[in-house]
Wavefront OBJ file of the C-alpha trace (Angstrom):
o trace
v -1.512 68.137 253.991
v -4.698 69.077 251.995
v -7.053 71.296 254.287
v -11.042 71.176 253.292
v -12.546 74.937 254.311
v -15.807 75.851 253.999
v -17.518 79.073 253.261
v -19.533 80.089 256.505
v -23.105 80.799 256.506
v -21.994 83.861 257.641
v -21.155 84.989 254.557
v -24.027 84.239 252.393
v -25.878 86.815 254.264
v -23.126 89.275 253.614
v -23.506 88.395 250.004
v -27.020 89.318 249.969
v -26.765 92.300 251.770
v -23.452 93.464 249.466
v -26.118 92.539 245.919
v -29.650 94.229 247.747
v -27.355 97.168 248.068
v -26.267 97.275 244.049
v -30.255 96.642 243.200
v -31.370 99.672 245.567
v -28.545 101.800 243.463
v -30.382 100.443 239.930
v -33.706 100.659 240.971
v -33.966 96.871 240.629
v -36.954 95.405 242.547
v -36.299 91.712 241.745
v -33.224 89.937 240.344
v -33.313 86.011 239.330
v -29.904 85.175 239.024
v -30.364 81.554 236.961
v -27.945 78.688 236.869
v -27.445 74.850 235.047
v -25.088 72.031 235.483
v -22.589 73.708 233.133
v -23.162 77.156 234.604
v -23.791 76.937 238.191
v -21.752 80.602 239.373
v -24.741 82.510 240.037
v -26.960 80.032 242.156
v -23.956 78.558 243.915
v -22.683 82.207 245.440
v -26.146 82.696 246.614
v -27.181 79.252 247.911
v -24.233 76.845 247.553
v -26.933 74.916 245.774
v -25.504 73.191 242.227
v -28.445 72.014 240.267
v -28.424 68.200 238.627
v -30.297 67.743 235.466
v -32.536 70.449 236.531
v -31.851 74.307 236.553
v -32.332 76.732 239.591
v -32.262 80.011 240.526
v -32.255 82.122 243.510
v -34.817 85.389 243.004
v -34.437 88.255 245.867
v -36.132 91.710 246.431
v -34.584 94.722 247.510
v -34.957 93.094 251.014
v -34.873 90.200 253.327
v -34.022 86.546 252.386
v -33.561 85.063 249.145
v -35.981 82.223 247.734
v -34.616 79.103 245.787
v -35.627 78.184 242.869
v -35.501 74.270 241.531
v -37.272 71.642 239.572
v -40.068 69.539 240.841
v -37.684 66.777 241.722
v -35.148 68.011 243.372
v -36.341 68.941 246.242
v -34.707 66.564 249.035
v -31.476 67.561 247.494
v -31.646 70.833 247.567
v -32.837 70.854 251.067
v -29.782 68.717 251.610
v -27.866 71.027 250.203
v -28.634 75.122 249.963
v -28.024 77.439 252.304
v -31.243 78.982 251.576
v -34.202 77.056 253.686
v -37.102 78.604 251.711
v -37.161 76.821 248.387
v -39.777 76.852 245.485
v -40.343 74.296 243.052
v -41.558 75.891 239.780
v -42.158 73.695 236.537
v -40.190 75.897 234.357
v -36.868 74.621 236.186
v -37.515 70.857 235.191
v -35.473 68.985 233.236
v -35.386 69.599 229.389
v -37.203 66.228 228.471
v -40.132 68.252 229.690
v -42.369 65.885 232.064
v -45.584 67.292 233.012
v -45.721 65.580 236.437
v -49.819 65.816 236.577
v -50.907 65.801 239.823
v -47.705 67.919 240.966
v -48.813 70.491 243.012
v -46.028 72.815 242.477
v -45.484 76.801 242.527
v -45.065 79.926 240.263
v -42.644 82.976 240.002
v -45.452 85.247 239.921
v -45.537 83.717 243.477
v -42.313 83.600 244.446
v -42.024 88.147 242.845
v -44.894 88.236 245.646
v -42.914 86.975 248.508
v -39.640 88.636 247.924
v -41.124 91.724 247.553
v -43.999 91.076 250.216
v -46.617 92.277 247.992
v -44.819 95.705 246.305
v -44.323 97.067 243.116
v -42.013 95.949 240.610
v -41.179 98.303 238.059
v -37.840 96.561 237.221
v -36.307 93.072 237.050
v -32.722 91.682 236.595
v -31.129 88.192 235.583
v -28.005 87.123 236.684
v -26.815 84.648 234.121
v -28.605 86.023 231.093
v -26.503 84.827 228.761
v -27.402 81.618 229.502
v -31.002 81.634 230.747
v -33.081 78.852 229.001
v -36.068 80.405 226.418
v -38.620 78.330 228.886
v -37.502 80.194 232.592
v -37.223 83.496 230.497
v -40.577 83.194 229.074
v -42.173 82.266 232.298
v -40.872 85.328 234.338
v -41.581 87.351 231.581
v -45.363 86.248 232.254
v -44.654 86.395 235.993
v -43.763 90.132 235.476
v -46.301 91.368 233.739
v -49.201 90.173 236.511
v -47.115 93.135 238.176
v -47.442 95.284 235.056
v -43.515 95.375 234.412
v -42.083 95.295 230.925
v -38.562 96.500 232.001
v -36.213 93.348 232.393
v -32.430 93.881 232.426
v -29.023 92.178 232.279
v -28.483 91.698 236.049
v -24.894 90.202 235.786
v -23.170 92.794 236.797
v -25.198 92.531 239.928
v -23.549 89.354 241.285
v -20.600 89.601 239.506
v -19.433 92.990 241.143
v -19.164 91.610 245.147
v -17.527 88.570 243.659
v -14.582 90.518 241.732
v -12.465 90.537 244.770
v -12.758 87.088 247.294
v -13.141 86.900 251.156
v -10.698 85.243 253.156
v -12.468 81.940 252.559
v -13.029 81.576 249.197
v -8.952 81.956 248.671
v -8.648 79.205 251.356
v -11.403 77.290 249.283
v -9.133 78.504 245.735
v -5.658 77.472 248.018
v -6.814 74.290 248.631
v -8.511 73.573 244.660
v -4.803 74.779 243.699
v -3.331 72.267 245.976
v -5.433 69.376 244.294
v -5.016 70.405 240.673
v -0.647 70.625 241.826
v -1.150 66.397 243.343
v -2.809 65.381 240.151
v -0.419 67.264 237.567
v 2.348 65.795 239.545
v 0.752 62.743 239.388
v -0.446 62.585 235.339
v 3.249 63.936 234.623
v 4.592 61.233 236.546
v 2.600 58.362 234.948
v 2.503 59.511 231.517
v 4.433 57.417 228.474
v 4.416 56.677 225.165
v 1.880 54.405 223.723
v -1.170 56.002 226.138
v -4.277 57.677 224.381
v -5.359 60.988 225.423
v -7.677 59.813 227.223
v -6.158 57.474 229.382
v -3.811 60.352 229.716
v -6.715 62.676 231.421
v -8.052 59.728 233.172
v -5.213 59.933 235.862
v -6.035 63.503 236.386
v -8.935 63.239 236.931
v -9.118 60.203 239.288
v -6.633 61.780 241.317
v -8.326 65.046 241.762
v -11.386 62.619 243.216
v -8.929 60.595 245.143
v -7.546 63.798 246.897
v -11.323 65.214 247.857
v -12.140 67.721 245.060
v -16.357 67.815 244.544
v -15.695 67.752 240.484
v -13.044 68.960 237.618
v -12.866 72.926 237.053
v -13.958 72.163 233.389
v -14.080 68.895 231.519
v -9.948 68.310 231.699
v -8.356 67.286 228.397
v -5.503 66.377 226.907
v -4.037 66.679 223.362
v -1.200 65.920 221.841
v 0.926 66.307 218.262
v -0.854 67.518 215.362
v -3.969 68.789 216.845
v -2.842 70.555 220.372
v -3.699 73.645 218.836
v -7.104 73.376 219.754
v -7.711 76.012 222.667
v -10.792 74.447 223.482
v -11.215 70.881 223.423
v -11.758 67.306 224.544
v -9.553 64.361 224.539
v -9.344 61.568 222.042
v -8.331 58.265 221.435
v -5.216 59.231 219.897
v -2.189 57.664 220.965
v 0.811 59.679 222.435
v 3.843 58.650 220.226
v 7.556 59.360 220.565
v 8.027 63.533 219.490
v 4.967 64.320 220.743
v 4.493 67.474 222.131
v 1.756 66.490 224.480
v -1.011 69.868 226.104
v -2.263 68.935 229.279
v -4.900 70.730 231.575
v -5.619 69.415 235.081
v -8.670 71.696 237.041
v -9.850 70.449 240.668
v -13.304 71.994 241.874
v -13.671 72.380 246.014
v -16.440 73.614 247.530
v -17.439 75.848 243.986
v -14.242 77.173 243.328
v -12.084 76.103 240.470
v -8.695 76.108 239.918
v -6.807 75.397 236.703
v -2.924 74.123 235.923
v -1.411 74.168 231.731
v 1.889 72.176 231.057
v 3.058 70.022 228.521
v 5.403 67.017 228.697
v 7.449 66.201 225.168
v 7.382 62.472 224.541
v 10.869 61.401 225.164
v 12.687 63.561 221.704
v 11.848 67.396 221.450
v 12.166 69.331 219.001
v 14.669 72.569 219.235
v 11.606 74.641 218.668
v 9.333 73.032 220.936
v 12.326 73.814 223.891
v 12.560 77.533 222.714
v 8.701 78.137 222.382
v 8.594 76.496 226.048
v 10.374 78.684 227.653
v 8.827 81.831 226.249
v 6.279 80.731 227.347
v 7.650 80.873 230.738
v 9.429 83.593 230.728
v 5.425 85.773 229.851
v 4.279 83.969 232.923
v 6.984 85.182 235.293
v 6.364 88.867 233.438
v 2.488 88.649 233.936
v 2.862 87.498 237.919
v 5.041 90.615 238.306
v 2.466 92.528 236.960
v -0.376 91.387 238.547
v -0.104 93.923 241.554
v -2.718 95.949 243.353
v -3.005 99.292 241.811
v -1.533 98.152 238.495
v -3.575 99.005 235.230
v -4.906 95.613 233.738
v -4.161 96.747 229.902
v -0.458 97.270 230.988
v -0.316 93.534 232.221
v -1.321 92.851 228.340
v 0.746 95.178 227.223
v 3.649 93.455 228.980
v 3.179 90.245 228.031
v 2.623 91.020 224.372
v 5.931 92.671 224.140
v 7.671 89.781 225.854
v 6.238 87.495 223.106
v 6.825 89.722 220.755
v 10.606 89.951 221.777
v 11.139 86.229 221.456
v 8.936 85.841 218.284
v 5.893 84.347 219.088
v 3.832 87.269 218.898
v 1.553 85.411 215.988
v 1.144 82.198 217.716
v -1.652 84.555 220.185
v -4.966 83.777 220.219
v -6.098 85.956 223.677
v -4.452 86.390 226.870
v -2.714 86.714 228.912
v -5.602 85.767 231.917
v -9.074 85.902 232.624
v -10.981 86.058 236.747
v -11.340 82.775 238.215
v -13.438 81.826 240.768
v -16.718 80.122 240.609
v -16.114 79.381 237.298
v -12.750 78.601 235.156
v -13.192 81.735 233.640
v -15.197 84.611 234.664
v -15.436 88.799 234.050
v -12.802 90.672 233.963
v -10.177 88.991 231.205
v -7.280 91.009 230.862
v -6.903 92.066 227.158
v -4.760 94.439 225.281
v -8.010 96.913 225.004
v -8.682 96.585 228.803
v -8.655 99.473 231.315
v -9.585 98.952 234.408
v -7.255 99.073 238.189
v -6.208 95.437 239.290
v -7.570 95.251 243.503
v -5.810 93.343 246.000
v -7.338 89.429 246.172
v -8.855 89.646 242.401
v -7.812 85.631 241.242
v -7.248 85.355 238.243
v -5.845 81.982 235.779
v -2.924 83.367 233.633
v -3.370 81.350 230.323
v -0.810 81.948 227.870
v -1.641 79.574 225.262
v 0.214 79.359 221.959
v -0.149 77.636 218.580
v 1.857 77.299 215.672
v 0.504 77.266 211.301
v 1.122 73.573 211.598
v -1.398 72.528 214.047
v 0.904 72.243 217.467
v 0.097 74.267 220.355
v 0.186 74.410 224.337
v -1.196 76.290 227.460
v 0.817 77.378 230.650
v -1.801 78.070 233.199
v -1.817 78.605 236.713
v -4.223 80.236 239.041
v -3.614 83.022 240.709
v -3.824 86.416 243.436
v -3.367 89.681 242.753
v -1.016 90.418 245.331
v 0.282 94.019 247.132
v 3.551 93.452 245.249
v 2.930 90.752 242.576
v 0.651 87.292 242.021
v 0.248 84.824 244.467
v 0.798 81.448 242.325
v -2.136 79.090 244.010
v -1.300 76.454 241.994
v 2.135 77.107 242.045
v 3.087 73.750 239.599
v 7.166 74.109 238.309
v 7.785 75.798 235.247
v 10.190 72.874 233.439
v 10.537 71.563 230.365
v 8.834 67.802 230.920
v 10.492 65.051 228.998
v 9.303 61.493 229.591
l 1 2 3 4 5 6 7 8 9 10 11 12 13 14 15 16 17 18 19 20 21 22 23 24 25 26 27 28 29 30 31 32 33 34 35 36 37 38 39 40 41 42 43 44 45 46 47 48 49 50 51 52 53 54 55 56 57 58 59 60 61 62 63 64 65 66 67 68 69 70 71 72 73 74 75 76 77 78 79 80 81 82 83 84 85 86 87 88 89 90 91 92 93 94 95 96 97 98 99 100 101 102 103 104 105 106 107 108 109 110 111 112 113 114 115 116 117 118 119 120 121 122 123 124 125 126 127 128 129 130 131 132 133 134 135 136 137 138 139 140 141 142 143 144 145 146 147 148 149 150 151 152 153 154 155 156 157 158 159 160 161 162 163 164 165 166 167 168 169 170 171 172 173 174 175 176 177 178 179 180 181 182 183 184 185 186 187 188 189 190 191 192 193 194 195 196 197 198 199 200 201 202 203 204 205 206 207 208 209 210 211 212 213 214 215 216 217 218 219 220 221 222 223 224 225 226 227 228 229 230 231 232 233 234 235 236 237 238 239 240 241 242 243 244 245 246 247 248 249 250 251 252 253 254 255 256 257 258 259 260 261 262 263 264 265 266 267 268 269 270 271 272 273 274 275 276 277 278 279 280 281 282 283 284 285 286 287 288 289 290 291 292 293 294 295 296 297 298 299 300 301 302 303 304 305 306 307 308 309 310 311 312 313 314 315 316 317 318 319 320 321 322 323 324 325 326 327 328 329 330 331 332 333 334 335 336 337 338 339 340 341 342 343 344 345 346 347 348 349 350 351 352 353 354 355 356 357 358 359 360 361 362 363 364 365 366 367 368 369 370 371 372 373 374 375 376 377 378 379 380 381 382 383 384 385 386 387 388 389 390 391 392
């Protein structure tokens, strides 16, 4: 039985207070932490608010309540939807075909700096989501900032992205129950799948499962791939029909309530190949070495380390491209990926997705992906999806 949580207003307000407390330690006197449709992390943690066509942002002083930032037209949603009640429209936010909505009476960062910082100095500003903050919003605040005389405008990622490192209670119930969806619909695609089907029809029953079960949206735009051509670690499906011999890369990703969750397997089209079995289960046997790594206390470059050497022992050392798993949360992939040069100390309810994916010189490849807890002892598998070899 699927359960739908909810993350409690309650802990917005914690949120705030947990971020106010980094920007006091900075010297930060405003942070706009931006978000769009693709990139939503920022503005969702501190609203629940996921902007449509429009971009958004949520700007906050050292002190008090947050202000949301939207579009002119978005309004009735937003007030539909955020968990912040005081909400600016600002025409820097609109859409990118640029209206000019004459006659709009709408409102102005400069504005919005005055209100969250009732009327103080600003000597320094942040944005959260600053790698992907358009040219128009960063040019505005820019203006916006200097009507306070301040020149001195930082990378505030590390703002937001610090509280979220390890989750509350109730985003893993909100991760459990994404997991839970992404398991149905694997089940599901690997049940249904068969020769003769294009990729597309392929990720077509993930993806109307994951809706049919209750999940708000996919993780990431699923795909599917399949023969020559799977080694793509980053992709979209295609028209291409699945044909007998096909080793066949599958991703399935349900989104609840923000949080994303993310399952890799791949189903051989009725005759594998020996090496297709052997790289398989390498595969397989990394993942089971990475979830006993991924304990509290553990050093994250010795989870790398471990899973290189296993591939290295069975010979697929060259067939990495990264790995073996990046944080997971708000997004598919967020800070901190695990990487052979990282050093940092692995904390109790950290998610991460392990994503061992592996390609070969002659176009093939695969991903085995679950989602996952860093655990007292070892990983939590939230997705928890069989590791088999899948021959239909």
């Amino acid at each position: 039985m699927i359960k739908f949580p909810k993350i409690p207003d309650s802990e917005f307000l914690d949120r705030y207070k947990a971020i106010q407390k980094l920007m006091k330690e900075a010297d930060v006197d405003v942070l706009l932490a931006y978000a769009h449709e693709a990139e939503p992390q920022f503005v969702r943690y501190l609203s629940d608010y996921w902007p449509s066509f429009e971009t958004a942002g949520v700007i906050m002083g050292q002190e008090g309540m947050p202000l949301l930032i939207i579009g002119p037209e978005s309004l009735t949603y937003a007030s539909d939807r955020s968990r912040i009640k005081e909400i600016r429209r600002v025409q820097s936010f609109r859409e990118s075909s640029n209206p000019e909505y004459p006659g709009v009476k709408l409102d102005t960062l400069e504005e919005a700096i005055r209100d969250v910082t009732r009327g103080g100095k600003v000597k320094k500003a942040a944005i959260a989501g600053y790698n992907i903050v358009s040219q128009l919003v960063y040019g505005d605040l820019k203006r916006a900032l200097a009507s306070f005389s301040c020149d001195n405008l930082i990378n505030g990622d590390d703002l937001v992205m610090r509280p979220r490192m390890v989750k509350s209670e109730n985003e893993l119930a909100c991760m459990r129950t994404a997991g839970l969806m992404s398991n149905k619909a694997m089940h599901h695609v690997i049940e249904n799948i068969k020769e003769g089907m294009s990729e597309l029809q392929v990720r077509g029953l993930g993806v109307s499962k994951i809706y049919e079960l209750g999940a708000e949206n996919e993780a990431y735009p699923m795909w599917t791939l399949s023969g020559v051509g799977g080694d793509q670690a980053i992709s979209r499906a295609r028209q291409k029909k699945l044909e007998i011999g096909d080793l066949v890369h599958i991703g399935v990703g349900a989104r609840y309530e923000g949080y994303a969750s993310s399952i890799g397997r791949q189903v051989i089209i009725q005759k594998p190949a020996d090496w297709m079995l052997d790289a398989i289960d390498a595969a397989y046997e990394a993942h089971e070495v990475i979830c006993r790594e991924l304990y509290a206390g553990n050093n994250a470059g010795k989870v790398a380390a471990a899973y290189e050497e296993t591939l290295k022992k069975r010979g697929y050392h060259d067939w990495l491209l990264y790995g073996p798993a990046h944080a997971t949360g708000l997004m598919e992939g967020e800070p901190p990926w695990i990487e052979s040069n990282s050093d940092y100390e692995l904390l109790e309810n950290m998610t991460y997705c392990i994503d061992i994916f592996l390609h070969n010189k002659d176009g093939y490849g695969f991903r085995v992906e679950d989602s996952v807890r860093v655990g007292k002892d070892r990983a939590e598998n939230m997705t928890n999806f069989p590791k088999e070899i899948f021959i239909r």
